[in-house]
C-alpha positions as CSV (number, residue, x, y, z in Angstrom):
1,X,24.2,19.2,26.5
2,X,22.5,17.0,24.0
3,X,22.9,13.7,24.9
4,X,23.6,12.9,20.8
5,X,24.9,15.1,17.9
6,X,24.5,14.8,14.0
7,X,27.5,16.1,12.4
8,X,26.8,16.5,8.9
9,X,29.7,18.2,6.2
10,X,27.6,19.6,3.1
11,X,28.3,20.8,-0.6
12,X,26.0,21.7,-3.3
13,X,23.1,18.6,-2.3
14,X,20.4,21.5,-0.5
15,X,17.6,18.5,-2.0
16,X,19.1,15.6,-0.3
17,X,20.3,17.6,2.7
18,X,16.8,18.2,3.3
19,X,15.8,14.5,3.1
20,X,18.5,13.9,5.3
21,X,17.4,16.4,8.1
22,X,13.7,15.1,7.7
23,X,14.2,12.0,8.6
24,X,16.1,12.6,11.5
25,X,13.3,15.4,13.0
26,X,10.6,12.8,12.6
27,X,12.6,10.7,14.8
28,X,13.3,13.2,17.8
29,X,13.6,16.5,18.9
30,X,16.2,15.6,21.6
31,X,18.8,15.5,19.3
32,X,21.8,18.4,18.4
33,X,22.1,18.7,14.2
34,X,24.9,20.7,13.2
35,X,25.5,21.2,9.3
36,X,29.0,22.6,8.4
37,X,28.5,24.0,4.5
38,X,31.6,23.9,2.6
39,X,30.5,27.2,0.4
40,X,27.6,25.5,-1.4
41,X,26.6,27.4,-4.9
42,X,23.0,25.5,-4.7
43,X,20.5,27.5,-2.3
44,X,21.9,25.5,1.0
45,X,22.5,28.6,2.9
46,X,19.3,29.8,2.4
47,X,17.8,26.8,3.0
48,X,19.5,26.3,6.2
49,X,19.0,29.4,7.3
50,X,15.2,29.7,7.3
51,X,15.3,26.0,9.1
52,X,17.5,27.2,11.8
53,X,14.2,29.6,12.6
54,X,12.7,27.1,13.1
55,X,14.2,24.3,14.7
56,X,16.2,25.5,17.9
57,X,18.4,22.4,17.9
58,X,19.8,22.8,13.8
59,X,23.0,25.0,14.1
60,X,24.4,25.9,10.6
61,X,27.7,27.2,9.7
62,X,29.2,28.3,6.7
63,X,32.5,28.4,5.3
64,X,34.2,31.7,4.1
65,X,36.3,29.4,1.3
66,X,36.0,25.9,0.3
67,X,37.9,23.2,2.8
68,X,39.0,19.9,2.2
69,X,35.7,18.1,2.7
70,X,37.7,15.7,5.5
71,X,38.5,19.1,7.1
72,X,35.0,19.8,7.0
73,X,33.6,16.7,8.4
74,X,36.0,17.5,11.7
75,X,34.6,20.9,11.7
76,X,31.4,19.4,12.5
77,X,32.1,17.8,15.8
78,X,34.1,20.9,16.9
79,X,31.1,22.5,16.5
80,X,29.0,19.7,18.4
81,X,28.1,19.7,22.4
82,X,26.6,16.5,22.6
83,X,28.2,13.9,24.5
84,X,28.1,11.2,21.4
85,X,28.6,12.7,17.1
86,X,26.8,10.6,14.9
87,X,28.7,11.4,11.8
88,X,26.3,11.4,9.2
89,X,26.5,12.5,5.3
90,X,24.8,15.4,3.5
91,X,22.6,12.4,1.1
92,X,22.1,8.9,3.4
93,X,18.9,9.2,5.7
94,X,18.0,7.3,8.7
95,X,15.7,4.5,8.8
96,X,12.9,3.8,10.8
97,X,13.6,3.6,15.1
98,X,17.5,4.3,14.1
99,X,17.6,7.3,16.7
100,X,15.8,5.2,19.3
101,X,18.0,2.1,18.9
102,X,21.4,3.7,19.1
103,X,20.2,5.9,22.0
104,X,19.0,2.8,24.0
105,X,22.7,1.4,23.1
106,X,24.4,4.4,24.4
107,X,22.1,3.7,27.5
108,X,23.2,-0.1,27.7
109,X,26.9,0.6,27.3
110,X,27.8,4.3,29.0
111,X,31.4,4.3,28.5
112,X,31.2,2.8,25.3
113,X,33.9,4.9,22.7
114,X,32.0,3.9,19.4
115,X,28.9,2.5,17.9
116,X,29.3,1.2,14.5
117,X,25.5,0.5,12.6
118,X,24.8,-1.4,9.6
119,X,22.7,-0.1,6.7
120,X,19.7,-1.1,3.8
121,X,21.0,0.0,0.4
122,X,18.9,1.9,-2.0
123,X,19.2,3.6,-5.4
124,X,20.1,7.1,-5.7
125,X,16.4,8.0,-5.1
126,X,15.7,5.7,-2.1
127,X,12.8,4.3,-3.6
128,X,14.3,1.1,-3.9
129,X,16.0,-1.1,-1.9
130,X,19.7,-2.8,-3.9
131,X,21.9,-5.0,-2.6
132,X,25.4,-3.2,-1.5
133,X,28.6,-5.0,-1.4
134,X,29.6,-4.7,2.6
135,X,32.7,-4.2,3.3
136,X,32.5,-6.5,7.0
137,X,31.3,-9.9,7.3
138,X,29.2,-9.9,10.7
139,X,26.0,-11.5,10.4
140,X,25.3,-10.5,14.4
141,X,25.5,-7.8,17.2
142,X,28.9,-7.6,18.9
143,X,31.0,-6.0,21.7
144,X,34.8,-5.5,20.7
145,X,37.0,-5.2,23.8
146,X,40.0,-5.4,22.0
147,X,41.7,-3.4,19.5
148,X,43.3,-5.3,16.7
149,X,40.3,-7.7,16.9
150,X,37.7,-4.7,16.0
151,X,40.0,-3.3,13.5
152,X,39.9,-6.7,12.1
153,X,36.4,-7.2,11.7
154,X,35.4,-2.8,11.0
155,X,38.4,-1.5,9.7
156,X,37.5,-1.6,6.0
157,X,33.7,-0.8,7.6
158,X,34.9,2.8,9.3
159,X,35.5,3.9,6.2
160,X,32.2,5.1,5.6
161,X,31.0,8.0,7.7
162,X,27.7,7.7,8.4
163,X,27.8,4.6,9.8
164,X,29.3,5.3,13.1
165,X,28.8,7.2,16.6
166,X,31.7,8.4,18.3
167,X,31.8,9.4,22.1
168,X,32.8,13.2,21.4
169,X,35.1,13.6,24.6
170,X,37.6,10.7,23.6
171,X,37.6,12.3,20.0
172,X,38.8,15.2,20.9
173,X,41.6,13.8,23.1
174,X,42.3,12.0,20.1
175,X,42.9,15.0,17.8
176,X,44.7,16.5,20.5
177,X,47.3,13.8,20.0
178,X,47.5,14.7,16.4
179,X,48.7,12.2,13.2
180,X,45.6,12.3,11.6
181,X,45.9,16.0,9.3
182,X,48.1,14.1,6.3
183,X,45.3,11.5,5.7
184,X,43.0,13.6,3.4
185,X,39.6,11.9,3.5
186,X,40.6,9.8,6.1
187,X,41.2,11.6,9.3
188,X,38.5,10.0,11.2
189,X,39.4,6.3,10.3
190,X,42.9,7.5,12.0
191,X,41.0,9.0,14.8
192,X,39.1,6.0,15.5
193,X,42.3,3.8,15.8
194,X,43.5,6.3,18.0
195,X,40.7,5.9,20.4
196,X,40.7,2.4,20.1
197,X,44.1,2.4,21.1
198,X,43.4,3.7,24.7
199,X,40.3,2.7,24.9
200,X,38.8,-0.3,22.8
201,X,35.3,-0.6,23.7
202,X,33.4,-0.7,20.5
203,X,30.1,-2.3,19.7
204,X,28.2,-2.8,16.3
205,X,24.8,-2.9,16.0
206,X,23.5,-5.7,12.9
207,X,20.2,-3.5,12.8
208,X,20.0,-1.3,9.6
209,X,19.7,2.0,10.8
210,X,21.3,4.3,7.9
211,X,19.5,4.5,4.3
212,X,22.5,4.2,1.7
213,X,22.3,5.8,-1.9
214,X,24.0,3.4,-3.7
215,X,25.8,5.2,-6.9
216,X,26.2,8.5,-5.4
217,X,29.4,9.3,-3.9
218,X,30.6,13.3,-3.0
219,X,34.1,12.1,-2.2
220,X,34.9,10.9,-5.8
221,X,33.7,13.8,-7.1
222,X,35.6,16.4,-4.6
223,X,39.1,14.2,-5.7
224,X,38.4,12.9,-9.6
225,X,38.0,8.9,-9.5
226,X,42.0,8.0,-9.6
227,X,42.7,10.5,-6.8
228,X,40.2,8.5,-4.8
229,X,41.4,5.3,-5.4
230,X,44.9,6.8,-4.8
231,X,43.5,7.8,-1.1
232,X,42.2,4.8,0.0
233,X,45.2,2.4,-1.1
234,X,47.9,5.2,0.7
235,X,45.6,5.8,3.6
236,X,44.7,2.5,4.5
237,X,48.5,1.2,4.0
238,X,49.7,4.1,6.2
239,X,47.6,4.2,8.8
240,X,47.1,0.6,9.2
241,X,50.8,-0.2,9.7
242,X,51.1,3.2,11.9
243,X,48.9,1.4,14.3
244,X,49.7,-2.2,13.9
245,X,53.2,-2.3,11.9
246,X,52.9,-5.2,9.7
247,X,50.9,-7.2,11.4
248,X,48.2,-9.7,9.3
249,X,45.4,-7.4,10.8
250,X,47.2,-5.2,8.3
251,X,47.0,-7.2,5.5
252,X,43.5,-8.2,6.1
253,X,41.7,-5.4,6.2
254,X,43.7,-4.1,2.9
255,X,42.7,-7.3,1.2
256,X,39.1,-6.6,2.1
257,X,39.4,-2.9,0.9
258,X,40.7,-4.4,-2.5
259,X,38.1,-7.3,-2.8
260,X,35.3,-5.4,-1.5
261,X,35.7,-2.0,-3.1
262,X,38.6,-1.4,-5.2
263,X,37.3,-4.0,-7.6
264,X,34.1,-3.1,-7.8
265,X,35.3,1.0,-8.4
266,X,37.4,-0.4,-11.4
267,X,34.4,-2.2,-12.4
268,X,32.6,1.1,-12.5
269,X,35.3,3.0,-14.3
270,X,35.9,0.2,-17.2
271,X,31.7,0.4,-17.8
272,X,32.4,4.4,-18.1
273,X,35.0,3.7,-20.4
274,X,37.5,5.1,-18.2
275,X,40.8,6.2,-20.7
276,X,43.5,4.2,-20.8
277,X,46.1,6.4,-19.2
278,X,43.8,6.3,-16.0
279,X,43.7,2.5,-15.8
280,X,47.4,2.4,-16.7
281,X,48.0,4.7,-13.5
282,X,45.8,2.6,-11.3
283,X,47.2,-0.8,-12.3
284,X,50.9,0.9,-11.5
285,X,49.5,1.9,-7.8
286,X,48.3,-1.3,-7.3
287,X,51.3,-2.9,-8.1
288,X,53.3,-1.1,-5.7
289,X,50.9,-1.6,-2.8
290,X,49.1,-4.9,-3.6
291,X,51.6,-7.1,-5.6
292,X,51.8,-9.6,-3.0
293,X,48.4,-10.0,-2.7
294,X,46.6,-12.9,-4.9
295,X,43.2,-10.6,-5.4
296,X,45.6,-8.3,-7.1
297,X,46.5,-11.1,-10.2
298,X,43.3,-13.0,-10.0
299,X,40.8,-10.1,-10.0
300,X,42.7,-6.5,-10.7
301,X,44.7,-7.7,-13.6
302,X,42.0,-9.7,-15.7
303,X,39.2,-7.0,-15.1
304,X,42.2,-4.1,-16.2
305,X,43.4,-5.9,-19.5
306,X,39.8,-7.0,-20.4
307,X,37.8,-5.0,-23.1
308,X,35.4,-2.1,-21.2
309,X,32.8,-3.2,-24.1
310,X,33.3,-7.2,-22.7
311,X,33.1,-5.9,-19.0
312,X,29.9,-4.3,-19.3
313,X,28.2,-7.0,-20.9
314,X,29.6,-9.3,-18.2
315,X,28.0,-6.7,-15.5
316,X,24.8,-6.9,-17.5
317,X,24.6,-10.6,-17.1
318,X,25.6,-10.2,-13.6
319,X,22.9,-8.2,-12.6
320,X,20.4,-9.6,-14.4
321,X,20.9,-13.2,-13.7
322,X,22.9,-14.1,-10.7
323,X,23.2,-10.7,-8.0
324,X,19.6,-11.7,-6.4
325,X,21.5,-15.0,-5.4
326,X,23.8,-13.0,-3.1
């Protein structure tokens, strides 16, 4: 058994799957990589194949038909023997000493049931670093021991895969108990409150170990841009109150999701010049599920009613003048 598994879900990137498995072979050999290929059109399987020849510890799979690409991304750790699944996706790369720092972690703490890690943001070429609007507030290294206090502080953090390491045995107990398959994108953020909820001993690691392409997201693309923000105001909602009811954990993490990123995605869509009958369908499911909240009428009203033209010269100043003060 490896003691650590990559579990990466891929479509249609064969160029930036390759980056991705590069950097983690230059960083060990003592390390399992599965690759679970959701039909790719793009070369992958021949890729893959020839670098399963060569590299004894790559095992690649590929679908028959397309999946859901969260049904993929469980596929992976099925597939995984390692006693800890780093999930990891098909276009971020490691940094430098990432493998070595989480392994000496897993060493530290034995039984611990997650690692969360923090990451460097970089355009979609990673030769630059950018500054990335993070979606948890923790300056420093921590052990939770406590579920509704992690979830608090991670839960708007989990949901982006390759930021976490997940001990593969209480996973799969986890699954066993079932819940998760409704939450399409999201069965791994219910997962991980699953295995909080017997046993909360998580720890997250400050150090920058994953290389984020900023701009350069696979899960808008597999659901269209209101689908996704559809996903992640239902998912979040559900699950959150599935595990805590209506607790203020519940409201805070939502509230972070919205400040964090749903602004920020509507920010996006206005510079595109998103139609009209999209952002008329997003302000209407935001209403429904954020109406009490006061980000909702200070920041998701104004930026919807305000000219795309008028937003993109604001973002233009933004950038230009005040983001380095971050």
């Amino acid at each position: 058994m490896y003691p650590l598994s990559f579990c990466i879900p891929t479509y249609n990137r064969s160029q930036l799957l390759a980056e991705t498995l590069e950097t983690i072979l230059s960083q060990s050999s003592k390390v399992e990589i599965i690759v679970s290929d959701n039909c790719s059109l793009d070369g992958t399987q021949i890729f893959m194949e020839g670098l399963c020849k060569k590299y004894p510890q790559i095992r690649y799979y590929r679908w028959d038909s397309p999946v859901e690409c969260g049904r993929n991304l469980l596929h992976t750790v099925e597939l995984a023997t390692g006693k800890y699944c780093w999930l990891m996706t098909d276009d971020d790369c490691l940094e430098p000493g990432a493998i070595g720092h989480v392994m000496e972690l897993l060493q530290l703490y034995s039984e611990i049931t997650g690692i969360s890690v923090n990451v460097e943001g970089y355009d979609r070429y990673l030769k630059e670093k950018k500054k990335i609007r993070y979606s948890h507030s923790l300056q420093t290294s921590r052990l939770f021991q406590e579920e509704k206090e992690c979830f608090q502080a991670l839960g708007a953090w989990f949901g982006y895969w390759s930021a976490h390491i997940i001990d593969r045995a209480k996973w799969n107990v986890a699954k066993q108990k079932g819940g998760y398959e409704s939450f399409l994108g999201y069965h791994h953020l219910y997962l991980f409150l699953s295995m909080l909820r017997t046993d909360p001993y998580w720890y997250f690691t400050v150090k920058k170990c994953v290389a984020y392409r900023a701009d350069n997201e696979s899960f808008s693309v597999d659901y269209g841009a209101y689908r996704r923000y559809e996903i992640d105001v239902i998912a979040y909602k559900k699950i959150g109150v599935e595990f805590f009811c209506q607790d203020k954990v519940v409201k805070h993490v939502r509230n972070t999701i919205l400040h964090k990123y749903h602004f920020w995605q509507l920010v996006t869509l206005k510079c595109h010049f998103a139609s009209v009958r999209i952002l008329w369908k997003i302000f209407f499911l935001s209403f429904r599920h954020y109406s009490f909240f006061c980000s909702f009428w200070c920041k998701i009203v104004p930026l919807i009613i305000t000219p795309a033209p008028l937003v993109l010269g604001m973002r233009w100043i933004y950038r230009r003048w005040f983001k380095h003060l971050r």
